[in-house]
C-alpha positions in Angstrom: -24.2 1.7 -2.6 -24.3 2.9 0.7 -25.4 6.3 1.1 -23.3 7.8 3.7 -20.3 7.2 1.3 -21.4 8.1 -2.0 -18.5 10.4 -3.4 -18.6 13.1 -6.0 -16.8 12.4 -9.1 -12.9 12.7 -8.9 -11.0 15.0 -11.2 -9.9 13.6 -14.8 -5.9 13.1 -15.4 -5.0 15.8 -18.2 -1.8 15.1 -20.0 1.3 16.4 -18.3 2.9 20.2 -19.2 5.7 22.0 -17.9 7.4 20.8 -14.8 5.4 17.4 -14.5 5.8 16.1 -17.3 9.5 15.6 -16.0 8.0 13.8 -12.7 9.3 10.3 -13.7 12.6 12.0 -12.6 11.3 11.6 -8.7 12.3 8.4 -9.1 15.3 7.7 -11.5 17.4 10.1 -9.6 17.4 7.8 -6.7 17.0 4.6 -8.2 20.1 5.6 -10.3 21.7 7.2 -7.5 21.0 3.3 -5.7 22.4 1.2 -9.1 25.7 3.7 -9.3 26.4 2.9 -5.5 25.8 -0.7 -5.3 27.4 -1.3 -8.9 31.1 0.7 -8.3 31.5 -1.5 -5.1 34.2 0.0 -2.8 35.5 2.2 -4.8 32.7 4.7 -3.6 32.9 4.2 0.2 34.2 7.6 1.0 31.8 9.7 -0.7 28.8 7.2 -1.5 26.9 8.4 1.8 26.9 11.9 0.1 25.5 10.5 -3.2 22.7 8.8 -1.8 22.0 12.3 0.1 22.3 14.4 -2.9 19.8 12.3 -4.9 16.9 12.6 -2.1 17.7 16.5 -2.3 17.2 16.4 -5.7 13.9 14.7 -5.8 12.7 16.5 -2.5 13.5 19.9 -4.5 12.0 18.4 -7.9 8.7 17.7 -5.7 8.5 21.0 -4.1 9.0 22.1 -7.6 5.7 20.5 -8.7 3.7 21.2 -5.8 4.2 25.3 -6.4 3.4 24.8 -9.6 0.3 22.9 -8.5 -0.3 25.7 -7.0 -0.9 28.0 -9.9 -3.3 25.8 -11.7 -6.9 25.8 -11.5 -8.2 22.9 -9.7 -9.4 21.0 -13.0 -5.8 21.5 -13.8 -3.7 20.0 -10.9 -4.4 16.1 -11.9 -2.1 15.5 -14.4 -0.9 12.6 -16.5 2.6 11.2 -17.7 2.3 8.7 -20.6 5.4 6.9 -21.0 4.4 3.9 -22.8 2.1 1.2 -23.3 3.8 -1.6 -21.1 1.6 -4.2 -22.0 -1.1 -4.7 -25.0 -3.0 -7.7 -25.5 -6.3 -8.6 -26.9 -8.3 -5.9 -25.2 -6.0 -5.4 -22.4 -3.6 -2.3 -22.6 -1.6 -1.6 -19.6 0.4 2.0 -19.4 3.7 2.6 -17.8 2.1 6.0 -16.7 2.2 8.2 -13.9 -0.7 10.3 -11.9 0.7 13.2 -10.2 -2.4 15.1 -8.7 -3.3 16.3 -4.6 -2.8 13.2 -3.7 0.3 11.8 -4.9 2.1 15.1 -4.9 1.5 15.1 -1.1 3.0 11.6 -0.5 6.0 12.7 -2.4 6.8 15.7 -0.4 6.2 13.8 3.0 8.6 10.9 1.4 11.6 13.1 0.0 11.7 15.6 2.5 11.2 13.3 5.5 13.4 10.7 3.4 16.3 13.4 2.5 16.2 14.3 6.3 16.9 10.8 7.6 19.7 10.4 5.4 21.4 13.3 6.3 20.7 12.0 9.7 22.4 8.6 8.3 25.7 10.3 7.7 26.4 10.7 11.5 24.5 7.4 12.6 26.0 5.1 10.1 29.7 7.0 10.2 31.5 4.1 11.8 29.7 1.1 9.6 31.8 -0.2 6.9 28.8 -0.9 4.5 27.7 2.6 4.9 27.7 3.0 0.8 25.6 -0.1 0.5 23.1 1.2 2.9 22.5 4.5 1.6 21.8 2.8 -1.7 19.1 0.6 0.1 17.6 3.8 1.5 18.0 5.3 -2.1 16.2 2.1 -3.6 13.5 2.5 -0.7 12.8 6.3 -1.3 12.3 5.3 -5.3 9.8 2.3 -4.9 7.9 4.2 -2.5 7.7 7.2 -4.9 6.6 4.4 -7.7 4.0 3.3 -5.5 2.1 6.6 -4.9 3.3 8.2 -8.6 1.3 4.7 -10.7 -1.3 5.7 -12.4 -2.8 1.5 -12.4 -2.7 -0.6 -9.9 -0.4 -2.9 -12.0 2.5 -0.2 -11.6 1.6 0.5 -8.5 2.0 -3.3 -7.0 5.6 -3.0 -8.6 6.3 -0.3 -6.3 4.6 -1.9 -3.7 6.7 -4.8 -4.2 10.2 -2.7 -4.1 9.2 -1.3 -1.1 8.8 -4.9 0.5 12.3 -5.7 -1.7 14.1 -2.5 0.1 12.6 -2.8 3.5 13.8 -6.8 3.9 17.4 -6.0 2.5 17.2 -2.8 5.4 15.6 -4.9 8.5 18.5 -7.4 7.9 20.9 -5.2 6.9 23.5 -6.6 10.1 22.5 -9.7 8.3 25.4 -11.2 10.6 22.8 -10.5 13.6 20.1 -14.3 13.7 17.9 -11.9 14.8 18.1 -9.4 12.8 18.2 -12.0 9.9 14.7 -13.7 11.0 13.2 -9.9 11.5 14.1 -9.1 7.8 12.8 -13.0 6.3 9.5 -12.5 8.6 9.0 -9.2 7.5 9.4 -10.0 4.0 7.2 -13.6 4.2 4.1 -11.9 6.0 4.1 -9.4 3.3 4.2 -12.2 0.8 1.0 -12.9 2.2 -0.8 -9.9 1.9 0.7 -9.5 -1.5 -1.7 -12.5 -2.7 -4.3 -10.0 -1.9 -3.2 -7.8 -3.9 -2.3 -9.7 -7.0 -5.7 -11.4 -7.1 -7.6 -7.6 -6.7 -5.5 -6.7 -9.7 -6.6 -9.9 -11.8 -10.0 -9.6 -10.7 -10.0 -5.9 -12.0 -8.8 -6.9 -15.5 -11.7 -9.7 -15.6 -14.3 -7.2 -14.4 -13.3 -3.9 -15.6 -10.7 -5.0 -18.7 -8.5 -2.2 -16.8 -6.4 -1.5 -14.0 -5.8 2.2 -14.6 -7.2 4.2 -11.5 -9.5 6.3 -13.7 -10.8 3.3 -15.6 -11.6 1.6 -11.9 -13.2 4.3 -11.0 -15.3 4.9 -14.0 -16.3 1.6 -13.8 -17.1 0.3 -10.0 -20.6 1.8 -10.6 -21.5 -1.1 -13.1 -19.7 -4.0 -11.1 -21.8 -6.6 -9.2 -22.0 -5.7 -5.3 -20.4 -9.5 -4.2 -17.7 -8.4 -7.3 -16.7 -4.8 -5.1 -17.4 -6.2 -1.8 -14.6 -8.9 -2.8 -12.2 -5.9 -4.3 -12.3 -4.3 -1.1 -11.7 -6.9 0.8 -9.1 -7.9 -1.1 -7.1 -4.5 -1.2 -7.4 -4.3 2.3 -5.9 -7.7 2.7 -3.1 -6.1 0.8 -3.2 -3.0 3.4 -3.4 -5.2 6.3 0.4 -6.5 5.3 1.7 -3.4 4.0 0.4 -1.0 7.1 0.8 -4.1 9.9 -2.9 -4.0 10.4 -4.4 -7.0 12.7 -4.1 -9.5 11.8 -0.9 -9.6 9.7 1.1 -7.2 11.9 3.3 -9.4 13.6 6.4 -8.5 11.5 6.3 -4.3 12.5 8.2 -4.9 16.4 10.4 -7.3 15.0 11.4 -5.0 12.6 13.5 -2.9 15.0 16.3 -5.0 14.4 17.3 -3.0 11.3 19.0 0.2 11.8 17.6 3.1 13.8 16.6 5.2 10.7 15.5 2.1 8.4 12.6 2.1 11.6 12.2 5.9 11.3 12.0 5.5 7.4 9.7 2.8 7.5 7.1 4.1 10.4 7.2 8.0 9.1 7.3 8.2 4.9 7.1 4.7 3.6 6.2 1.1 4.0 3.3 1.3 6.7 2.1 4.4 5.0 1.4 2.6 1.9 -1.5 0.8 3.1 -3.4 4.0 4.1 -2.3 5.9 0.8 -4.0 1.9 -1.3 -7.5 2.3 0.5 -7.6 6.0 0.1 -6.6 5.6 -3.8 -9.3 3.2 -4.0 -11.7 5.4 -2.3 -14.7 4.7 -5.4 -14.6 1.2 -4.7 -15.0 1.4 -0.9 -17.6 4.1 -1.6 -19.4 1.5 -3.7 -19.5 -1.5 -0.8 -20.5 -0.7 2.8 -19.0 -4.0 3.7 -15.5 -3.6 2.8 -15.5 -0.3 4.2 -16.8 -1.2 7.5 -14.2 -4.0 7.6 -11.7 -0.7 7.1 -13.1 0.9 9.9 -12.8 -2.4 12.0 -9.5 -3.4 11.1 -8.4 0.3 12.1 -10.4 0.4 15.5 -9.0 -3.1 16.7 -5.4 -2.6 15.3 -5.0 1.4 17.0 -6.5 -0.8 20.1 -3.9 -3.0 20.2 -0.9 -1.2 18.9 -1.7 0.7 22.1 -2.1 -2.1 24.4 1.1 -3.2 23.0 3.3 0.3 23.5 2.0 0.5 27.6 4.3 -2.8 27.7 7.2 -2.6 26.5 10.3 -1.5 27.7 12.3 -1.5 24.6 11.8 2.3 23.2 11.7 1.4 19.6 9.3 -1.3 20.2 7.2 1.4 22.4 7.2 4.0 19.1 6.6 0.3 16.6 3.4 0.1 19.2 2.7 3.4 18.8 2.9 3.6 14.6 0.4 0.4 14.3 -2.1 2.7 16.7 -1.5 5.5 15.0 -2.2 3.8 11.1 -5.2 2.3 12.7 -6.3 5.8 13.7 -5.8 6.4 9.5 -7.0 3.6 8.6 -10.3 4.3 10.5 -10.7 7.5 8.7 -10.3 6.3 5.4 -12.8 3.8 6.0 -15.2 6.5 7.2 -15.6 7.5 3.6 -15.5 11.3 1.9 -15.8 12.8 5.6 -12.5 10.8 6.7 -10.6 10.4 3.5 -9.0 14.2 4.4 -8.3 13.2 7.8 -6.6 10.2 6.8 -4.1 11.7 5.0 -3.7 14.8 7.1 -3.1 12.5 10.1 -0.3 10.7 7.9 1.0 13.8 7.1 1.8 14.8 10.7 2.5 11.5 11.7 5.1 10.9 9.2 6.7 14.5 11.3 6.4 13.5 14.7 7.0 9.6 14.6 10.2 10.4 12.2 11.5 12.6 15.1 11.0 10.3 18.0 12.4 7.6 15.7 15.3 9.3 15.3 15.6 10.7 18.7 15.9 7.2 19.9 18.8 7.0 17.9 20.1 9.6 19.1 19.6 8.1 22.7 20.9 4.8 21.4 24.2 6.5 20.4 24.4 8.3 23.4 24.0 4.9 25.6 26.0 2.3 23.6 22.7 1.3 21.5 21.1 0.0 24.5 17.8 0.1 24.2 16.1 -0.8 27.5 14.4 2.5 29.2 14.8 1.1 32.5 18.3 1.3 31.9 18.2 5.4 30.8 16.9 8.4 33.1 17.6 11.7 33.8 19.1 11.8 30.0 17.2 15.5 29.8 20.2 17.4 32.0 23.2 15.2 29.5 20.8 15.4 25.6 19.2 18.5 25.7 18.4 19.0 21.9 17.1 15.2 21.4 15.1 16.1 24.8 13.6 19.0 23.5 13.3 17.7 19.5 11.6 14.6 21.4 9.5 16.6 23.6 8.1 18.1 20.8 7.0 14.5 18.9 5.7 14.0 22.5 3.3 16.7 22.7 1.9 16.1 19.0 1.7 12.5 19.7 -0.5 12.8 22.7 -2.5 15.6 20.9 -1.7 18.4 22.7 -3.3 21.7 22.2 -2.4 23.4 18.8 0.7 21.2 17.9 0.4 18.8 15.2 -1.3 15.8 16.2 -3.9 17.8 18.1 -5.1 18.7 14.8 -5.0 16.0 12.8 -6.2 12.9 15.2 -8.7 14.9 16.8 -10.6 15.4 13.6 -10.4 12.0 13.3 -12.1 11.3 16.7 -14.7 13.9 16.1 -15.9 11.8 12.2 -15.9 8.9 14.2 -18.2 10.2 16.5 -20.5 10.8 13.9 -20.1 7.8 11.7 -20.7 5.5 15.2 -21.0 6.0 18.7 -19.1 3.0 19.9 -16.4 3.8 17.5 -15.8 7.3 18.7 -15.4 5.6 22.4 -12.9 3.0 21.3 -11.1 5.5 19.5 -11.5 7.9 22.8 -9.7 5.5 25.0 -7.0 4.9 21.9 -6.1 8.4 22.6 -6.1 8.4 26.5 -3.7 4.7 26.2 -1.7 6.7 24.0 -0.8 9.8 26.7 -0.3 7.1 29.1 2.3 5.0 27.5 4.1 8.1 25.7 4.5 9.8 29.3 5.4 7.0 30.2 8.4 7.0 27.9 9.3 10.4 28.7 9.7 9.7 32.0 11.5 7.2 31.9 13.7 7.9 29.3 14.3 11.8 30.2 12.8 11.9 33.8 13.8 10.7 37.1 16.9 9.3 38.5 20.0 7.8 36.2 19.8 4.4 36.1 22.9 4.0 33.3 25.8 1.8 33.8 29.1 3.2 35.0 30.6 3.0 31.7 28.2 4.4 29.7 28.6 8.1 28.9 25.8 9.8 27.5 26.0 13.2 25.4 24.3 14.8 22.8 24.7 13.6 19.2 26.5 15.6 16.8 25.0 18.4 14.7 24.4 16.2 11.3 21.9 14.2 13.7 20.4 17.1 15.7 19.5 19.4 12.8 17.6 16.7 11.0 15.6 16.7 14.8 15.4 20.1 15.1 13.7 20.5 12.0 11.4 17.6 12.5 10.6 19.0 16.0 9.4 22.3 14.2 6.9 20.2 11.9 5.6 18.5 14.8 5.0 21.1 16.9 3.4 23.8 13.7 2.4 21.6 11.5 -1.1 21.0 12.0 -1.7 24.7 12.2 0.1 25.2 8.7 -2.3 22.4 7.2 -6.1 22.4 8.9 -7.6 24.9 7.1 -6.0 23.8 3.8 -5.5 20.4 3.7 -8.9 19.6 3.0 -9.9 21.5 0.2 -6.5 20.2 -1.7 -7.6 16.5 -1.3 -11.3 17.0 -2.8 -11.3 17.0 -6.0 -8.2 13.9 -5.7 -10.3 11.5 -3.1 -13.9 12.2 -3.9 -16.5 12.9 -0.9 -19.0 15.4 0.1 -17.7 19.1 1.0 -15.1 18.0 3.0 -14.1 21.6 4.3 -18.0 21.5 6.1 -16.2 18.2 8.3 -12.9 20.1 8.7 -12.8 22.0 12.3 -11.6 25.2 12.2 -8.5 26.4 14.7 -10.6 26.3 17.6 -12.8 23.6 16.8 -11.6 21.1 19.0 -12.1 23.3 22.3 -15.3 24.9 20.6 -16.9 21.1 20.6 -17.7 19.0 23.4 -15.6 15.7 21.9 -12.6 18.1 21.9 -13.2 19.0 25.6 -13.7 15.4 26.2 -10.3 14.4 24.5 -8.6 16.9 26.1 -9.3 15.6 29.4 -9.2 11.5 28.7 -5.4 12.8 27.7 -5.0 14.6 30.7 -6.0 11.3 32.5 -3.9 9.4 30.6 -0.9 11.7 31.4 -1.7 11.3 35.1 -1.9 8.2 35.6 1.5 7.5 34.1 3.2 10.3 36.3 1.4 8.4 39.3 3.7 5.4 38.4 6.3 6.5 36.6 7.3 10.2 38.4 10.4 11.3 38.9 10.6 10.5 42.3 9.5 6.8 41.2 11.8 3.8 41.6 12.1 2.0 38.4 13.7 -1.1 38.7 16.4 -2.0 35.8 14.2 -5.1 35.3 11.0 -5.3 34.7 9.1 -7.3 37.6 7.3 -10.6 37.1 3.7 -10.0 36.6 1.0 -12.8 36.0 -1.2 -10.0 34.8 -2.9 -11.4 31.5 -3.0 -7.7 29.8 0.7 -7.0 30.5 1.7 -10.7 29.9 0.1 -10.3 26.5 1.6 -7.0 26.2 4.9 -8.3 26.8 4.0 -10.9 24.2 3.4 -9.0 21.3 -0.5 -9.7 21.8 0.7 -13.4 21.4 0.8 -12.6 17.1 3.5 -15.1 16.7 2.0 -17.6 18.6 -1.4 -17.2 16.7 0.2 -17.4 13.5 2.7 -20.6 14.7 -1.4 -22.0 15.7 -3.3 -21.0 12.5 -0.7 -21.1 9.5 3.0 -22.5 10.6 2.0 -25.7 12.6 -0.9 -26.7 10.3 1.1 -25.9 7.2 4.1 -28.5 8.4 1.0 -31.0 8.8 0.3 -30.6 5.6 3.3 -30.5 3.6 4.1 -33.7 6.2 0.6 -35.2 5.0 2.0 -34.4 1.4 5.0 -35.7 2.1 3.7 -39.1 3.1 1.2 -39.7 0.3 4.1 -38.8 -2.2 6.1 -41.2 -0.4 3.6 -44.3 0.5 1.4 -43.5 -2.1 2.8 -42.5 -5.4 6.4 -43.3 -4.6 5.5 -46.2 -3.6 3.3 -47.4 -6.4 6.2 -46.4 -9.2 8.4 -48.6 -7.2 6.3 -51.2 -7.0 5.9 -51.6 -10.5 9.6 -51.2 -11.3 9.6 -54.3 -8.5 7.5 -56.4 -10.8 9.2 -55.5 -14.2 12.6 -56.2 -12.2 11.2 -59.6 -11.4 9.8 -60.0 -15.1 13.4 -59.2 -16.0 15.0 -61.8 -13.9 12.5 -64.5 -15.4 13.2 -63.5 -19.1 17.0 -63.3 -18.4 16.5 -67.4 -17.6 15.9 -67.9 -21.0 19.2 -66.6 -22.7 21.9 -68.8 -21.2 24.5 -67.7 -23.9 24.9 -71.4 -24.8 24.6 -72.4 -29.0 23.6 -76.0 -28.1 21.3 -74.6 -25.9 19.6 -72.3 -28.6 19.7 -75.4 -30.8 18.2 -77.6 -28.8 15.4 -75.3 -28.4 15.8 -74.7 -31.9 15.1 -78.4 -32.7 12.3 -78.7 -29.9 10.7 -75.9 -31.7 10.7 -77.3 -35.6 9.3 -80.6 -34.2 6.5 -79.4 -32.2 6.0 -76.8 -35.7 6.2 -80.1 -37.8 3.8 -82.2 -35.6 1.1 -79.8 -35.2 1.4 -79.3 -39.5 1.0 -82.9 -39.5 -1.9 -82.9 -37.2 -3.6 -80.1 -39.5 -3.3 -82.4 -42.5 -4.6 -85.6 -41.6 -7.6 -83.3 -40.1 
């Protein structure tokens, strides 16, 4: 066990009273609400939109419900269990249908309803003009429920079937203009690479029921003590295989930019309260195994460091603005993903950095909706500008996303991905630094949107028109803009102590700066001033008084041509897995056909030439037969004759 992980022991499940005992509701009142729409077909297109509204409000106010009451309770109180029934029973294997709502998950549910409830009230104006706008407020109704699933199991068995609704919703969502090839490939990759990390995850799940003859989380937990280090070593590795796909952590996030295709707030849906978080939300869950292998937690940490490396590296080149924010999501998950693996000082941060994220990277998300709508869904910033004098609410909403983003002072991110910066300072030197210069790529790029986007000269065509979006899109901003901007003040102090007694660790309040903790310690100077650079530097290129060409310039530059290139992901995976899987199946292929085909034919060859040979022999003649009748008794009679005189 490695020592700088070693957690206290996590708070017991107690069976469910009062107003959680009725948490199972969280999810049949969308999952319903997603059955009623897609079942009464047409018939519900003018009010379906309002449905599939209605039942996020009612789960977001059901888990707010909870939470106060959480609230009340002592702290051996708040982890409570709901039993439905025992799902599967089998020689010493019983699997529950059960549900764990404690700090943890009662968190996650109040990031995905309200944030959730908030993009579909967003929906109504973005999706007023689609004709399948019913069908796809029952997709986002289906998403909200198997995300909810996902963080409300209380095994990992329910949990995977969350985890594989999520995948279900998000591929039906990506492709949802199905009648777009690209948005039709998006939605299959997507789904395929998550296939992939899905073996992961089935295979952590088997191995648990071999080891531990459980998959409950409290059972895992009990048990990971007693398991052989190469057995948890492999678990860990295994869930984070799982996290990789889910969270588009290197190497398996080549599906996230793609995914863009899909409406503007399926991206905002996926990037701020579901799919990517799920990842993050798996290895914290899992926090006693990780705390039990210092390899598979180091392999958290390195996954994290490389992935908010290159999600970075990816956002400085794009030009597309939702592929700029997909950049900026895989950078920000690796910055959670490198807490979690930090252990009990990080675990806190983690979440708290999801939390905040889910705020601002829902409101720039849907402020590039809004500046898609305003400019005939085009989606090229060098084709914007000067959009701050004609959208000055998505300007100002988007702003504030800006400013949390980049971390500055006393807004949301500042908070939250500082703390991080600061444990991984002290988990490792060379960690901190790479996770430094994450933060100073990330001003740079995100000015650089700003600027181009908001800044500078018009650069629009003379048909396009741009103006602000109408209310039932701003408000949903306005109110994101708040979070982003007070958030992390509301939650520093607090967050921290909540999450204890849910994810284990040390006193995790002694790792938590206070308000003024980040100007107080010389990392926060530090990262206040690598952002500063970072801002600079992108106002030296891309200033308003800049001239940015409507196309980007040829460049033989390797970082900007890999950039451009997605980090050349698909062209690995065509390399490592496409290509030599068509070899094989074409290898397959060829010893089926000139091997075992070949040999089954062959023998029907020789019994078709036995045939013909036997066939010879019945002419369908009687003298014939007789003859050989005749022939036959005298040879009989001869050799009797032979016998006797022997």
């Amino acid at each position: 066990m490695n020592p700088l992980l070693t957690p206290l022991e996590t708070a017991t499940p107690v069976a469910a009273t009062g107003v959680t005992a009725w948490a199972w509701l969280l999810i049949a009142v969308p999952l319903v609400s997603a059955g009623v729409l897609l079942i009464i077909g047409r018939a519900g297109d003018r009010w379906g939109h309002f449905l599939g509204t209605l039942a996020s409000l009612v789960s977001a106010g059901l888990a707010v419900t909870i939470f106060v009451t959480m609230l009340g309770l002592p702290t051996e109180g708040r982890s409570q269990s709901v039993h439905l029934y025992d799902w599967i029973s089998g020689g010493n294997w019983t699997i529950p249908l059960g549900l764990q709502v404690d700090q943890l998950s009662v968190l996650f549910c109040l990031l995905i309803t309200i944030v959730g409830s908030l993009i579909h009230i967003y929906s109504i104006g973005y999706m007023a003009h689609d004709p399948r706008r019913r069908r796809f407020f029952a997709f986002l109704n289906l998403f909200i429920a198997a995300m909810l699933l996902l963080v409300l199991a209380d095994n990992y068995l329910v949990l995977f079937f969350g985890w594989e609704g999520v995948g279900l919703a998000s591929y039906l969502l990506i492709g949802f203009w199905q009648e777009r090839p690209s948005a039709a490939a998006a939605a299959k990759k997507a789904f395929v690479i998550n296939r992939v990390g899905d073996m992961g995850m089935a295979i952590a799940i088997s191995l648990m029921l071999a080891t531990f003859g459980t998959v409950t989380f409290s059972g895992v937990n009990a048990a990971a003590a007693e398991a052989s280090p190469a057995t948890i070593t492999l678990l860990g590795l295994l869930l984070l295989w799982g996290a990789c796909a889910k969270s588009a952590q290197v190497p398996l996030q080549a599906w996230l930019l793609d995914a863009m295709e899909g409406p503007t707030p399926v991206s905002a849906l996926i990037h701020a309260a579901t799919m990517v978080t799920a990842g993050v939300y798996l290895v914290t869950r899992s926090h006693e195994i990780y705390a039990h292998t210092e390899w598979a937690s180091t392999a958290v940490v390195v996954i994290g460091t490389i992935t908010l490396l290159a999600g970075a590296w990816i956002g400085c080149s794009k030009d597309d603005i939702k592929k700029v924010l997909a950049g900026s999501t895989m950078s920000q998950i690796g910055y959670m993903m490198l807490a979690a693996g930090i252990g009990p000082a990080g675990y806190a941060f983690a979440i708290f950095h999801l939390v905040t994220h889910g705020f601002f990277k829902a409101n720039m998300f849907l402020g590039a909706g809004s500046v898609m709508h305003a400019m005939d869904d085009d989606v090229d910033m060098r084709h914007y500008g000067g959009l701050a004098k004609y959208m000055p609410i998505t300007f100002a909403t988007f702003g504030a996303g800006f400013l949390a983003i980049i971390g500055f002072p006393f807004t949301a991110g500042f908070f939250s991905k500082d703390h991080i910066i600061e444990a991984a300072f002290e988990h490792n030197q060379v960690i901190g630094i790479l996770a430094l210069v994450g933060a100073a790529v990330t001003a740079f790029y995100m000015t650089r949107l700003m600027l181009m986007t908001f800044g500078g000269k018009k650069r629009w065509r003379d048909d396009v028109h741009p103006h602000e979006s109408p209310l039932v899109m701003t408000i949903p901003l306005i109110l994101l803009g708040i979070a982003s901007l007070g958030g992390g003040l509301l939650l520093n102090n607090w967050i921290g102590g909540w999450l204890q007694p849910a994810v284990g660790g040390g006193n995790v309040e002694a790792h938590a700066p206070s308000l003024i903790a980040g100007f107080a310690s010389p990392i926060g100077w530090i990262t206040l001033a690598v952002v500063a650079i970072g801002v600079i530097i992108a106002f030296v290129f891309f200033g308003p008084r800049k001239d940015i060409p409507e196309v980007a310039p040829a460049t033989r530059n390797p970082l900007t041509v890999a950039g451009r290139h997605d980090l050349f992901g698909d062209a690995f995976n065509d390399a490592v897995v496409v290509r030599p899987g068509e070899a094989l199946t074409r290898g397959v292929l060829a010893v089926d056909r000139g091997g075992i085909d070949g040999a089954i034919h062959g023998f029907v060859g020789l019994l078709g030439g036995l045939s013909v040979v036997v066939r010879r022999l019945q002419t369908g003649y009687v003298r014939s037969y007789a003859l050989v009748m005749v022939v036959g008794a005298a040879v009989l009679g001869g050799v009797l004759v032979l016998t006797q005189l022997s």
